[in-house]
C-alpha positions in Angstrom: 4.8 -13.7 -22.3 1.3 -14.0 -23.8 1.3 -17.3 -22.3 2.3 -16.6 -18.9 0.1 -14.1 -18.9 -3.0 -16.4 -19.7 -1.7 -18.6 -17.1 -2.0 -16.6 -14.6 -5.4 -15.2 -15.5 -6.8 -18.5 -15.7 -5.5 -19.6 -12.3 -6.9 -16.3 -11.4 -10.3 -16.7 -12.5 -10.7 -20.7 -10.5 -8.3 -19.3 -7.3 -10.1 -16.4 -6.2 -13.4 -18.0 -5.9 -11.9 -20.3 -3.6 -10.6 -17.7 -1.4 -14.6 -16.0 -1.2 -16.2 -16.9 2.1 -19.7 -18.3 1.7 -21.8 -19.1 4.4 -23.8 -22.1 4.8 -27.2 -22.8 6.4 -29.2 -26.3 6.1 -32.9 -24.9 5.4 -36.1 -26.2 3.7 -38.7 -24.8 1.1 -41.2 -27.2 1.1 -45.2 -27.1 0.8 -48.0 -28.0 3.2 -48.5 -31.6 4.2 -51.8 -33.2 1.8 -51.8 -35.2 5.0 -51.8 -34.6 8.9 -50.6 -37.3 11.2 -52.7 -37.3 14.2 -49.7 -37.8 17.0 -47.9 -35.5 19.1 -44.7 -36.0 18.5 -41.6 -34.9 20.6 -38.3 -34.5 18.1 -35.1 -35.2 19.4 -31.9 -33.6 17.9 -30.3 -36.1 15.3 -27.4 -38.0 15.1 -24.4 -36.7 13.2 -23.2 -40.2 11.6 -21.7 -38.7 8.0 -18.1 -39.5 7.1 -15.7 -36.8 8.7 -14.0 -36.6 5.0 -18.0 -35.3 4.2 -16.9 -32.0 5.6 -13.7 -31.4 4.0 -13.2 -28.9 0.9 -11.2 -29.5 -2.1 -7.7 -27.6 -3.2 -9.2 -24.2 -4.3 -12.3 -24.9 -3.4 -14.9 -25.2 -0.6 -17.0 -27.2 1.5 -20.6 -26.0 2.7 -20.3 -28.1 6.0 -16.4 -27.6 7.0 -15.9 -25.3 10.0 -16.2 -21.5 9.1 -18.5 -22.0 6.2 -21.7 -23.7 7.8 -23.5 -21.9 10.3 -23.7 -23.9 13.5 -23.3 -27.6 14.4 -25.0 -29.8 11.5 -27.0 -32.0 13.9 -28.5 -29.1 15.5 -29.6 -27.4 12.0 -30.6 -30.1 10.4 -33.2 -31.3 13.7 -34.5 -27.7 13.4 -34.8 -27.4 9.8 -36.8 -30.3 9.6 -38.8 -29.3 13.1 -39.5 -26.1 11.4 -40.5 -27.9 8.1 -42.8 -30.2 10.3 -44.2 -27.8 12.2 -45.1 -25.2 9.4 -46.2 -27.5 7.0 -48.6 -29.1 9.1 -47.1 -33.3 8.7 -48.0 -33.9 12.6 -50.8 -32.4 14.5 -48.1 -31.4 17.2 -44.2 -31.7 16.9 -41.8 -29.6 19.7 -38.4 -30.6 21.1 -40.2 -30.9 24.6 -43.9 -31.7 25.6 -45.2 -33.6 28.1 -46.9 -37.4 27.5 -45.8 -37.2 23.6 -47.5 -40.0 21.6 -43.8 -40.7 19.6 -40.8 -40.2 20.1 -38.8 -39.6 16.7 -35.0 -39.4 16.5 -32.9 -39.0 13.2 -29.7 -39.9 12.1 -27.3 -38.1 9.0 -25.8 -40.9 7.4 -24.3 -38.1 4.5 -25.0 -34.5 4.3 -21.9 -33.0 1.7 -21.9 -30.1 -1.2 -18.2 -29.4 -2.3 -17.4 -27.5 -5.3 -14.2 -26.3 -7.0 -11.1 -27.2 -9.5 -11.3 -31.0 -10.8 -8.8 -33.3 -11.6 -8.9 -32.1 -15.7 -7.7 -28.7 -14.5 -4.6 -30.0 -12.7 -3.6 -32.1 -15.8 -4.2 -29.8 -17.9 -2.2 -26.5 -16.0 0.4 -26.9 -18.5 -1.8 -26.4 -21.5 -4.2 -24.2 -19.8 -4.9 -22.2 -23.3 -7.6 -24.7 -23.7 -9.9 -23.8 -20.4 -10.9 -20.8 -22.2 -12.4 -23.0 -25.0 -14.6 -24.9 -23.0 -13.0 -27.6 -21.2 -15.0 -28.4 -17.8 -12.1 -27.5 -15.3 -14.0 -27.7 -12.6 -17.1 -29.5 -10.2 -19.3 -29.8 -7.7 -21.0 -33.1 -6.2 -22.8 -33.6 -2.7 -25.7 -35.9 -1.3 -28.1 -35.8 1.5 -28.9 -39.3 3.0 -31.0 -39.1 6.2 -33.1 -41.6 8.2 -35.7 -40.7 10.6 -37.3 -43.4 13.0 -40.4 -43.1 15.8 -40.5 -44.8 19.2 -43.5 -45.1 22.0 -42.7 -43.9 25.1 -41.5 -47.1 26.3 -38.8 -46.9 24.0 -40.5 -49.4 22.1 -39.9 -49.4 17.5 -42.9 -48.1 15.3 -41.4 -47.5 12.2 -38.3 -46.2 10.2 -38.0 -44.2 7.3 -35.8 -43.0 5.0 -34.8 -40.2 2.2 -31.4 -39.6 0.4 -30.6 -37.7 -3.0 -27.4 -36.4 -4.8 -25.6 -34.3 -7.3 -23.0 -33.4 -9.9 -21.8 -30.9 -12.4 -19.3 -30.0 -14.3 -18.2 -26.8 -15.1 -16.1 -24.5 -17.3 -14.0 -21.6 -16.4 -16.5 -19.2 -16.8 -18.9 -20.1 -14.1 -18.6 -20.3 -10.7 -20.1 -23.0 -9.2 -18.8 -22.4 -5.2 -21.6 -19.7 -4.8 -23.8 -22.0 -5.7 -23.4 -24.6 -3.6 -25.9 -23.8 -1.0 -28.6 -23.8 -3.2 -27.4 -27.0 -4.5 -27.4 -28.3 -1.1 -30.4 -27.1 0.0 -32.2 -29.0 -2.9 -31.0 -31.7 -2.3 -31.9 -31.6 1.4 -35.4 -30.9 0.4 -35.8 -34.1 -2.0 -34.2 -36.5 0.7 -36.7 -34.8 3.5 -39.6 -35.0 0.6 -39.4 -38.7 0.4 -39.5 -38.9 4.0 -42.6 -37.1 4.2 -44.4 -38.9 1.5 -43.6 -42.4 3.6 -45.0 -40.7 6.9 -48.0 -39.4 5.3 -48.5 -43.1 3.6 -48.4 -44.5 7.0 -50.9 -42.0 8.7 -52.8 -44.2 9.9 -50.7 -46.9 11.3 -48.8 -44.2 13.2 -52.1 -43.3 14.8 -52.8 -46.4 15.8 -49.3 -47.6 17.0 -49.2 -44.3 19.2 -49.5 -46.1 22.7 -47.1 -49.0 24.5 -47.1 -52.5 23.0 -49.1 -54.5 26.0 
């Protein structure tokens, strides 16, 4: 009886996380720019080119970009985070989603942009000797990874230059924390080290930016 009992108040503990609703929106905390790009700059909403299993959550667990969680198409969010980022923070003297006679185009694509957390394979083995999760044993996880690339054109369509940015994570867990709540925050941080890199490349290249900020002739 004592065992059955534990049973189910382990199963408890990892099950009714999974049933909590979180809500997801892709946001960035980042500082102002040491460096700002002389160019106007006209931002067109990125390209959604992650793997569809990216946004699928595991048994018991969840997914901060399947449907119902995130908060909004993840192209759209993403292209206005980082238009907000851009824009606050000073990286280009001018950046909007319209303007006339822009001196770059820049377009983005989301090669992976994933946070899932919940029950791992140990947990499932180890259901019928489940005594042992209260001792320790890391049950369950979490993992995602943000990989972006961000490229400028001239108005004639014309390449100046592509950049890139990606980071990851993973933890494991035991039963007595919840790592599904936390999953935003993981998300975000990880959003805000891929978009970091990013920057750092298109403050480095300032300069030829400037200068390649007209048609090739």
């Amino acid at each position: 009886m004592r065992t059955v009992l534990l049973v189910g108040l382990g199963l408890g503990l990892l099950l009714t996380p999974g049933c909590t609703p979180i809500s997801y929106k892709p946001s960035l905390s980042l500082g102002e720019s040491p460096t700002t790009v002389k160019c106007r700059v006209q931002i067109e909403t990125f390209k959604d080119e992650s793997p569809t299993a990216d946004r699928g959550s595991k048994v018991a667990g969840t997914s901060a970009t399947e449907p119902g969680t995130l908060a909004g198409d993840l192209a759209v969010e993403v292209t206005n985070a980082v238009l907000t980022d851009f824009s606050t923070n000073q990286v280009f003297e001018s950046i909007q989603k319209r303007m006339d006679d822009p001196d770059l185009i820049m377009r983005g694509t989301i090669r992976r942009f994933y946070g899932h957390a919940g029950p791992n394979a140990i947990m499932w083995a180890t259901i019928p000797v489940d005594i042992i999760w209260f001792f320790g044993v890391p049950i369950q996880s979490d993992e995602g990874a943000v990989d972006l690339e961000i490229s400028f054109q001239r108005r004639d369509g014309s390449s100046v230059a592509s950049y890139s940015g990606h980071s990851q994570f993973s933890a494991w867990y035991t039963i007595y924390t919840n790592p599904l709540l936390g999953i935003p925050t993981r998300l975000n941080k990880a959003f805000d080290q891929a978009v970091i890199q990013i920057r750092q490349q298109i403050t480095a290249d300032a300069e030829k930016l400037r200068h390649s900020a007209r048609p090739q002739t």
